[in-house]
C-alpha positions in Angstrom: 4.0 -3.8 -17.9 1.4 -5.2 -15.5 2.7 -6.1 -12.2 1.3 -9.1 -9.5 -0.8 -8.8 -6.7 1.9 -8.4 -4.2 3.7 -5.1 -5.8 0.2 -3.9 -6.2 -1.1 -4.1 -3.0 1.7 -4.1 -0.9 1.2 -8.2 0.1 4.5 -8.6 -0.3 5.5 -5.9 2.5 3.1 -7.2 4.6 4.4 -11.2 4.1 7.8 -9.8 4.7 6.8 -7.8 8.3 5.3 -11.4 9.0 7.9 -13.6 8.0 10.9 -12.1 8.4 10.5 -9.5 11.7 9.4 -12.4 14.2 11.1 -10.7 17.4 9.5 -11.0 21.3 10.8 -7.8 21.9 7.7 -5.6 21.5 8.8 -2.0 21.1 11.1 -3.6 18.4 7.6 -4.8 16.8 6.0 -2.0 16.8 8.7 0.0 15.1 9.3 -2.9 12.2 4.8 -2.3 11.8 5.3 1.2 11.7 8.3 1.0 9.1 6.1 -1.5 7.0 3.0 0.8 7.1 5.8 3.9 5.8 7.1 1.7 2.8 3.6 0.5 2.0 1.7 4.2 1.9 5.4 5.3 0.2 4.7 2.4 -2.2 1.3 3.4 -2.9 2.4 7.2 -3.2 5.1 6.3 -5.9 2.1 4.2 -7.7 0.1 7.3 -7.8 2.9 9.4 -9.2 4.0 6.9 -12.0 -0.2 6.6 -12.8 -0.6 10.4 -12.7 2.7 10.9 -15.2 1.3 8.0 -17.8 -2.1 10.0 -17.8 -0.6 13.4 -18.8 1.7 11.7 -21.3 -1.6 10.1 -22.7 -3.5 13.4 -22.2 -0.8 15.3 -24.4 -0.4 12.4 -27.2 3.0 11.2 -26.1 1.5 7.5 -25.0 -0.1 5.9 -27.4 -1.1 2.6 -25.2 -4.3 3.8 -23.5 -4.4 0.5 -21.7 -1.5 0.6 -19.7 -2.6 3.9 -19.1 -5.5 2.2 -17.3 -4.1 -0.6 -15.6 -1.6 1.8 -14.0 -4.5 3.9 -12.8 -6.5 0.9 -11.6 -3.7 -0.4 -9.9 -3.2 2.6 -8.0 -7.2 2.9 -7.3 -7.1 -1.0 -5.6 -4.3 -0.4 -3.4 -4.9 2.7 -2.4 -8.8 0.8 -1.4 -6.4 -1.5 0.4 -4.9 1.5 2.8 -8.1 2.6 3.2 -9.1 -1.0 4.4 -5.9 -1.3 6.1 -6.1 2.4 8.2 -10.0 1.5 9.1 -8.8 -1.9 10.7 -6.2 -0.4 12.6 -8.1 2.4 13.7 -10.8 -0.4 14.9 -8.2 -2.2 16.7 -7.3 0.6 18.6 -10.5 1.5 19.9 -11.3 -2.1 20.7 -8.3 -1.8 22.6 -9.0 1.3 24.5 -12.7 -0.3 25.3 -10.6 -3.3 26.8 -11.0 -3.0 31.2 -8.0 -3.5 33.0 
């Protein structure tokens, strides 16, 4: 079973946050980023356990397609690049933000 882009990457979380969670209230804004960064890492956690289980079912001889196998694990390996990417921008942002004068 290979899945898109956006259930691989979390895109779709992130179009949703955008799309759907326009409010001016800011606290209210941060929470809904902060909720969207949870389901994304909790997305990327449940990719890495389903990966991890198809490799010891391969590993023992109970899988026999080695090439879902492998798109699992690559799947997992390019979003969890994409946190990575995602954490390193928002740690940027923040200390852009702290070198900000007032």
């Amino acid at each position: 079973m290979v899945t898109g882009v956006g259930t691989v990457t979390g895109v779709s979380l992130i179009r949703q946050a955008a799309e759907g969670n326009r409010r001016s209230d800011q606290a209210d804004l941060v929470k809904t980023f902060g909720e969207m960064l949870d389901r994304a890492v909790d997305a990327v956690s449940n990719m890495q356990a389903r990966a991890d289980r198809m490799t010891e079912r391969l590993a023992t001889g109970e899988a026999g397609d080695i090439h879902q196998v492998m798109i699992a694990v690559e799947q997992v390996n390019i979003a969890l690049q994409l946190t990575m990417q995602i954490r390193n921008k928002v740690i940027e942002s923040y200390q852009e933000i702290m070198r900000m004068q007032m």
